[in-house]
C-alpha positions in Angstrom: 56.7 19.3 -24.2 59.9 17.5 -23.0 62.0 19.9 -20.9 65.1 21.4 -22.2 68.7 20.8 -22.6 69.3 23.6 -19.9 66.6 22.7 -17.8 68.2 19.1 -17.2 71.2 20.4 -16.8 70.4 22.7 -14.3 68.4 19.9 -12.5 71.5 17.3 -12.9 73.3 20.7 -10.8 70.9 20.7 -8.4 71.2 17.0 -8.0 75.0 17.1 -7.9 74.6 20.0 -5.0 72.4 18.0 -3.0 74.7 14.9 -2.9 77.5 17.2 -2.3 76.0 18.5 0.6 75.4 15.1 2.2 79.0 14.5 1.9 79.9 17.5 3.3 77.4 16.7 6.1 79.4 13.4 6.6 82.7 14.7 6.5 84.7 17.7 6.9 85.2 19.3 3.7 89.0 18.9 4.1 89.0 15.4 5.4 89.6 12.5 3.1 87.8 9.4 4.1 90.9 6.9 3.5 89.6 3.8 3.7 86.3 3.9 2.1 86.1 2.5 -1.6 82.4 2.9 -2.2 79.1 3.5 -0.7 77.7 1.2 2.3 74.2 1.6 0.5 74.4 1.8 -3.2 71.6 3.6 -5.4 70.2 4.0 -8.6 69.7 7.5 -9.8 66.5 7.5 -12.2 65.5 10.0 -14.7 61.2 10.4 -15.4 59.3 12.1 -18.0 60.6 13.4 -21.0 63.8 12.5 -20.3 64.3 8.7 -19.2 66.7 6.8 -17.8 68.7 4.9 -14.7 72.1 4.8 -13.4 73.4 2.6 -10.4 75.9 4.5 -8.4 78.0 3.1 -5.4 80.6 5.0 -5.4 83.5 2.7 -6.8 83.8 4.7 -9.8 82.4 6.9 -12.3 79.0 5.9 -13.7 77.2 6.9 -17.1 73.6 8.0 -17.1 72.0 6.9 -20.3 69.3 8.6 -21.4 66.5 9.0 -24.1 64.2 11.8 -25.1 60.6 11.4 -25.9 60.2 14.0 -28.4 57.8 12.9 -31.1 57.1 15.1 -34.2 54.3 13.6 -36.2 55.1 14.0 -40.0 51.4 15.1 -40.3 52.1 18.6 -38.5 54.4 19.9 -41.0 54.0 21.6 -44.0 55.0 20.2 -47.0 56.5 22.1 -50.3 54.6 20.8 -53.2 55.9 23.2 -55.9 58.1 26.3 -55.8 58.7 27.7 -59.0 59.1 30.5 -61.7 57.2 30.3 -64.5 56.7 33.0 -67.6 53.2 33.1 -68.7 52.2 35.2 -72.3 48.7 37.1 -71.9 45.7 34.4 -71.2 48.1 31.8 -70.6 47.9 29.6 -67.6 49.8 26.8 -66.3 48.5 23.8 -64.2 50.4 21.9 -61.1 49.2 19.1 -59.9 48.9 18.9 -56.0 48.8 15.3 -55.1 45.6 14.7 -53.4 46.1 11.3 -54.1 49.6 10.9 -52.3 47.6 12.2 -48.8 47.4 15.9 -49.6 43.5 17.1 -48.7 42.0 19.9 -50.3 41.8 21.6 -47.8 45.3 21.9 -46.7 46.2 23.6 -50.1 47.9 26.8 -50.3 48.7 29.0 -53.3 51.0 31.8 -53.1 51.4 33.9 -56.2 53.7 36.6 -57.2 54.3 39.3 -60.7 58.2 40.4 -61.1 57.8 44.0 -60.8 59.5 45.6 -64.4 58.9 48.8 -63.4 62.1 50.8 -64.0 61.1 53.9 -61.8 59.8 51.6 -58.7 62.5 50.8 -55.9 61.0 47.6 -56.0 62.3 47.2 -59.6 63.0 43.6 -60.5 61.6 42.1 -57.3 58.3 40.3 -56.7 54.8 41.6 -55.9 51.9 41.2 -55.3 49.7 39.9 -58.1 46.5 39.9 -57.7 45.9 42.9 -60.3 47.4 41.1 -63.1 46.7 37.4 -62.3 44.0 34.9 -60.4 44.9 31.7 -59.6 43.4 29.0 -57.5 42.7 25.0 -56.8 40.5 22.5 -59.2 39.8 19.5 -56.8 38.1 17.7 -59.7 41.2 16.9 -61.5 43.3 17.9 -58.4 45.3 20.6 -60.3 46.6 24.2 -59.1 46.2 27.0 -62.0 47.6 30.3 -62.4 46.4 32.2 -65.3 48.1 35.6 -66.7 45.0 38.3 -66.9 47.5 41.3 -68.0 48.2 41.9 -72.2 51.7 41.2 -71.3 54.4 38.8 -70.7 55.3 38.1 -67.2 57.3 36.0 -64.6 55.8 34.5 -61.7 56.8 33.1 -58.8 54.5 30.0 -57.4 54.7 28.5 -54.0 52.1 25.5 -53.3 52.3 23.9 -50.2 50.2 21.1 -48.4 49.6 21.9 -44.2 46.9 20.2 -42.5 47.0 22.5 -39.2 45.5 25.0 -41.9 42.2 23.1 -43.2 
């Protein structure tokens, strides 16, 4: 992992001390050095790792150190949403999502995440969602490469459905 913001700048501190102190080593701190416009030896300050780049400094002037962080995030470490919904569902019914295991989504990396609006007046929980397990089953049809949730209770309900795609989860 590439180091961070505050790490480098705490290293570019260090730097800046050390130099500093070679000055001060050449000079007296109070003493200006009148006639000299840049360094006898000019040199290039270099940056390695996971931040890279070079500067040339000889002291005739301010320099800027441009720079370029390696951080690579491969697209196939994420997880993707592939349907977040609410959907009302009368007793028996079902409803079907498709979850694109044609466009690069494995089977394997399916998730379904189901649950009931709680209509319970005397709950505290009134009006919020739970878990639904005892009212609902839902699950993943490779053959036609469709999520289904199907309403088991003799009632009408809302359900929220979340379907992602994460292949660090096979």
């Amino acid at each position: 992992m590439p180091p961070s913001l505050s790490a480098l700048a705490s290293k570019m501190g260090q730097l800046f001390s050390l130099i500093s102190g070679r000055i001060d080593d050449k000079l007296d701190k109070t003493a200006a050095a009148q006639s000299a416009l840049k360094l006898h030896t000019p040199f290039t300050l270099t940056l390695q790792g996971g931040c890279n780049g070079s500067a040339q400094i000889n002291g005739a002037g301010d320099v800027t150190l441009t720079t370029s962080l390696d951080v690579i995030i491969p697209p196939a470490l994420s997880t993707t949403v592939l349907h977040e919904t609410l959907i009302t569902l009368m007793p028996g019914g079902h409803q079907e999502f498709p979850i694109g295991t044609n466009f690069g989504h494995p089977i394997e990396s399916i998730r379904v995440e189901v649950k009931v609006r709680n209509t319970d007046v005397n709950s505290p929980l009134n009006n919020g969602f739970i878990n639904a397990e005892g009212v609902a089953s839902w699950g993943i049809r490779p053959q036609d490469s469709q999520a289904v949730v199907i309403n088991h209770s003799t009632e009408t309900l809302e359900f929220w459905v979340y379907i992602t795609s994460d292949p660090r989860n096979p």
